[in-house]
VODREN-512164 format. One line per 5 residues: number of its first residue (from 1); their letters; for each residue x, y, z of C-alpha. Coordinates in Angstrom, 1 decimal. Layout:
NUM	a	X Y Z  ...;
***
This chain:
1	xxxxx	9.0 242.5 296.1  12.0 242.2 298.5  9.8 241.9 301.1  8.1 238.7 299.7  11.8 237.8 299.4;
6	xxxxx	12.6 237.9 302.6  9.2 236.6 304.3  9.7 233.1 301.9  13.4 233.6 303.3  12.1 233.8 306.8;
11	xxxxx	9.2 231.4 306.1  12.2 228.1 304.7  14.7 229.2 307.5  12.1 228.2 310.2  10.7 225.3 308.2;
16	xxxxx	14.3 224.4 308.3  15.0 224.6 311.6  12.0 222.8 313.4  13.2 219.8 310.9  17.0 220.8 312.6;
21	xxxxx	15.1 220.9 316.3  13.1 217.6 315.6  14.7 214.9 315.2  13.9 211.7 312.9  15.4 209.5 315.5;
26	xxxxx	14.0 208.0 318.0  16.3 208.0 320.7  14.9 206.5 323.5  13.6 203.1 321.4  17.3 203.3 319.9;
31	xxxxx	18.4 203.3 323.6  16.4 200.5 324.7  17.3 198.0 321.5  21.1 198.4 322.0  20.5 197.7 325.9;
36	xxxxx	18.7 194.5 324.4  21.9 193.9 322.2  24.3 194.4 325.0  22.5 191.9 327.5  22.0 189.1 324.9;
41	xxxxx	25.9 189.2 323.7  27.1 188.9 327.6  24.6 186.0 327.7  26.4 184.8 324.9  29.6 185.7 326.6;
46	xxxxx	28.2 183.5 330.0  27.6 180.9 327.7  30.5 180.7 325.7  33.2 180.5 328.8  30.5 177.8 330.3;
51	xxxxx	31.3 175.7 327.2  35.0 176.1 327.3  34.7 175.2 331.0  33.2 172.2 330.1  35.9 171.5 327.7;
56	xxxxx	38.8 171.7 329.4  37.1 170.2 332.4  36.4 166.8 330.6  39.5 164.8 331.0  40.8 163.5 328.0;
61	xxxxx	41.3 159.8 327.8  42.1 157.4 325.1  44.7 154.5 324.6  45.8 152.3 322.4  47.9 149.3 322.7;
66	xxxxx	49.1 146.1 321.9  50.3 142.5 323.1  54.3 142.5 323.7  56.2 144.3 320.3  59.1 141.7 319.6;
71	xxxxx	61.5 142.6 317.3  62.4 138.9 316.2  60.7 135.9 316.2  57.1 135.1 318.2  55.4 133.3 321.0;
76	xxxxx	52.0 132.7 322.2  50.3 133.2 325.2  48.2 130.4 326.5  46.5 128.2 326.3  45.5 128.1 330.0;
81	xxxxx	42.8 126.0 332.2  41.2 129.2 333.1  40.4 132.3 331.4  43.6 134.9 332.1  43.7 139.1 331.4;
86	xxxxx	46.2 140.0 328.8  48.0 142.1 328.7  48.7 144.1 326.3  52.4 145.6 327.6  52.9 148.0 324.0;
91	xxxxx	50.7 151.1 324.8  51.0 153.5 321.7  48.6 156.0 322.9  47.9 156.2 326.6  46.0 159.8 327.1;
96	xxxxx	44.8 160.4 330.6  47.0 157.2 332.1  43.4 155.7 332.5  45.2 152.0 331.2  47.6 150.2 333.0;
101	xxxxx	50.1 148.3 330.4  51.7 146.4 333.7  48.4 144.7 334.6  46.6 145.1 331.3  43.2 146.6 332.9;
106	xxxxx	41.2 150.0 332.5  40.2 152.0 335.0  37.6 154.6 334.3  38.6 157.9 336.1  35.0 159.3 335.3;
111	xxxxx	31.7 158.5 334.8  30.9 158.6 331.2  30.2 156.5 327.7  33.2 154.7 326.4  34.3 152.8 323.8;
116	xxxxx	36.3 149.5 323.6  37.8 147.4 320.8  39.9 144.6 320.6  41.5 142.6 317.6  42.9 138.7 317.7;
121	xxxxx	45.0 137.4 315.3  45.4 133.2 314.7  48.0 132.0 312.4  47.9 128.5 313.8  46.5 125.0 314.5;
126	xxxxx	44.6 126.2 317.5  41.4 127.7 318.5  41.6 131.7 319.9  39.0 133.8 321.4  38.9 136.8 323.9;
131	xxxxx	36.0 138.3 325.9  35.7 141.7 326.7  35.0 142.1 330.7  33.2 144.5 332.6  34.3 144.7 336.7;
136	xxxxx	34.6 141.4 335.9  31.3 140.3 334.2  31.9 139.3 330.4  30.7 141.9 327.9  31.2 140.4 324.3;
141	xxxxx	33.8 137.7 323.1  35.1 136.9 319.5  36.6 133.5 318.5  38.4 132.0 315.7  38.6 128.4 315.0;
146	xxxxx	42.2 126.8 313.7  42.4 128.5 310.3  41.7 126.5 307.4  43.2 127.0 303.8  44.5 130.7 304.3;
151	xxxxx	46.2 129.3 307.8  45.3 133.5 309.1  42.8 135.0 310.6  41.8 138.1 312.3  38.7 139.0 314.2;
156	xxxxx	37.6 141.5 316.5  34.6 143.2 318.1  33.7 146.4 319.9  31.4 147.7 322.9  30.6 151.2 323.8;
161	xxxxx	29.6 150.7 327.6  28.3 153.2 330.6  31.3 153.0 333.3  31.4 154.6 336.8  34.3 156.4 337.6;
166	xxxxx	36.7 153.1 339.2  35.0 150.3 336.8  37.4 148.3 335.1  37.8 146.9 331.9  40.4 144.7 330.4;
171	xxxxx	40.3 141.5 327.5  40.9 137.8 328.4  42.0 135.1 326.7  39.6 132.2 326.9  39.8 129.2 328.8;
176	xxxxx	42.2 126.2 326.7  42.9 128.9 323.7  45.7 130.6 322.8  46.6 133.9 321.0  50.1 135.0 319.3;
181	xxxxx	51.9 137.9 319.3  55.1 138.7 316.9  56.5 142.5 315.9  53.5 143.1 313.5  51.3 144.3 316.7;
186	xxxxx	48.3 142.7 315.3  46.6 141.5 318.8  45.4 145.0 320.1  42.9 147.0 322.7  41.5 150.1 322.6;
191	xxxxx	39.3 152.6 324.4  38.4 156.3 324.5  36.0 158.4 326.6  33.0 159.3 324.4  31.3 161.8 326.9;
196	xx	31.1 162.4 330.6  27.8 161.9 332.4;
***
């Protein structure tokens, strides 16, 4: 009997030990699926400092401003015989220096999308409009009649437009209209880079 005891004994210990000897694991396709791993997370790496790059490459431009802040009182600009650029001298945001509040024009300093807006206020007897303009080629106006019973009004339009670096854009006032300006900053322009090209 104790030898049938110690052949099972004999007979589990190698059972155990080819199990021990051969493994479940196979090592090689292991091997091969973290390479796969490690190759796509330094592509992702690649792609990941491409993006920030891109980024911190794209200048930042955007500005805000409006027609001259007065603390007291008001005046209007205008009207003239020919259409004139305002400017708009109060510059509240002027990211990327890209406006000029001396001369009231936009210079792109990249090829991209961007967007424009601009916003005339008319509290009195006489007409107003502006016009948006492109290297100077009008892009969109708005107007505003003398007010009637309210004696205000506001109007304004937008453009998003496709500028080569060194286009300019600024707002005139039309021909024979005038616009006013008081401490309120209610006659404004504004622009911002969308995306580079």
């Amino acid at each position: 009997m104790l030898l049938w005891q110690v052949l099972f004994l004999l007979f589990l210990w190698s059972t155990e030990a080819q199990d021990i000897l051969k493994p479940s694991v196979d090592i090689i396709g292991e091997l091969s699926r973290l390479r796969s791993l490690e190759e796509k997370v330094k592509a992702m790496e690649a792609e990941m400092a491409e993006l920030k790059r891109l980024i911190t490459e794209q200048p930042k431009v955007a500005f805000s401003a409006s027609l001259s802040a007065l603390e007291f009182g008001s005046k209007n600009i205008g009207p003239y015989p020919e259409q004139v650029t305002l400017v708009y001298q109060n510059a509240f945001t002027n990211i990327g220096s890209a406006y000029d509040p001396n001369t009231g024009i936009f210079t792109a300093p990249v090829r991209g999308v961007y967007y424009f807006s601009f916003v005339v206020f008319n509290p009195y007897d006489h007409s107003t409009g502006l016009s948006l303009m492109k290297n100077g080629q009008h892009v969109v106006s708005v107007s505003d009649n003398p007010p009637g019973v309210d004696t205000e009004d506001t109007a304004s339009n937008a453009a998003s437009l496709l500028l080569e670096k060194g286009d300019q854009v600024c707002v005139q006032l039309m021909q024979n209209r005038k616009v006013y300006s008081d401490k309120f900053k209610r006659n404004t322009f504004s622009g911002h880079l969308l995306y580079g090209m």
